[in-house]
N, C-alpha and C positions, 0 to 999 in steps of 0.2 A: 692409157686412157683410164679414168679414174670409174670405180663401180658405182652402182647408184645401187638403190632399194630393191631394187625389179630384181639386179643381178642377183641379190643374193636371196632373194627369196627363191628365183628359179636354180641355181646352184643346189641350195637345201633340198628343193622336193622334186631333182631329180635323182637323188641318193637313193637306193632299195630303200620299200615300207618307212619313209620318209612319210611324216603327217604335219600338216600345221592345225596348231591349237591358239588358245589365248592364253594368256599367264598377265597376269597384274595390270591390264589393259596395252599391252603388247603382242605382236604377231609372236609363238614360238613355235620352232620345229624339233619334233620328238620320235626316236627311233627306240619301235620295241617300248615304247610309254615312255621312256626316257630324253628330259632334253635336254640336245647338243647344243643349240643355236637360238639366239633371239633378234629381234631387229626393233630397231624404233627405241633403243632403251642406253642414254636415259632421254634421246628424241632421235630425229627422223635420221639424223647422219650418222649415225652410229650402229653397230652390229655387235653380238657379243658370239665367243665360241666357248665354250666347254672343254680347255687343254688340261694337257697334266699339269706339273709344273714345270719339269724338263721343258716339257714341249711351250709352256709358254714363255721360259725363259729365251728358248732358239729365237720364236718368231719377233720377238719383241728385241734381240741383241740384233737380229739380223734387217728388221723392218720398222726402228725405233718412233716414225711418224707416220705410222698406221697401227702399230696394236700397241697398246698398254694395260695391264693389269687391272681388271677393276678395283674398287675399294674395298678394305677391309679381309675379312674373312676368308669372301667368297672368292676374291681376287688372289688372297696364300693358296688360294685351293685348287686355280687354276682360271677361275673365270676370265678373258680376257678380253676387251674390246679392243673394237675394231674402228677405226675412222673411216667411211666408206671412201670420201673425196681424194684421199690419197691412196688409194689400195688398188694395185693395178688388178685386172680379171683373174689372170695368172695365181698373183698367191691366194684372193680370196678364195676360189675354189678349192685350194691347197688347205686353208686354214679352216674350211669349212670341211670338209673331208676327213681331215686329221680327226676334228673333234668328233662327228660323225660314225668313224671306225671305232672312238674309245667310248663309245655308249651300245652302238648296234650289238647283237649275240655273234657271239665269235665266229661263228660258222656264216654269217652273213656278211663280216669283215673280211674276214678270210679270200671270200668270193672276189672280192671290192679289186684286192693286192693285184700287180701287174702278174703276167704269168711268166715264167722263166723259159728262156729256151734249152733245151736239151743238147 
């Protein structure tokens, strides 16, 4: 089933100290002042997350018509969007979490990780 807007605004701000702001007339969500995630850019069907570049190289070799690189710069740097209409719920929160983890303070990521059993 394909995500819409909704999904991923609520995805982002259930993340720990998750906040949405504005940024360039666009919704963005920012952990620890820092943001991971934008929606609406560069219009309504589209999402962007905040990867490394490792990490945007996986999601994008493995889910090639849902995320692609933004332009430029920002996109070598890691920035990636997202197409929502093709992105099942599954990896969105995946791809939003990733980015999420690589902004929040370590000790709130940390928290985030599954827990190991003994």
């Amino acid at each position: 089933m394909p995500s819409t807007p909704s999904d991923f605004r609520r995805f982002a701000l259930s993340l720990p100290k998750t906040e949405e702001r504005k940024h360039m007339n666009h919704p963005d969500f920012r952990v620890a002042g820092k943001i991971f995630a934008t929606l609406a850019y560069p219009n309504k069907d589209w999402g962007m997350v905040k990867l490394t570049s490792i990490q945007q190289e996986e999601f994008v070799e493995c889910h090639p018509a849902v995320f692609n690189p933004c332009n430029g710069a920002w996109g070598r740097q890691g920035a990636t969007s997202v197409l929502l209409s093709k992105a099942n719920k599954r990896i969105l929160r995946q791809a939003i979490l990733t980015a999420w983890r690589n902004h929040a303070p370590s000790e709130l990521a940390l928290k985030s990780l599954p827990k190991r059993s003994k």
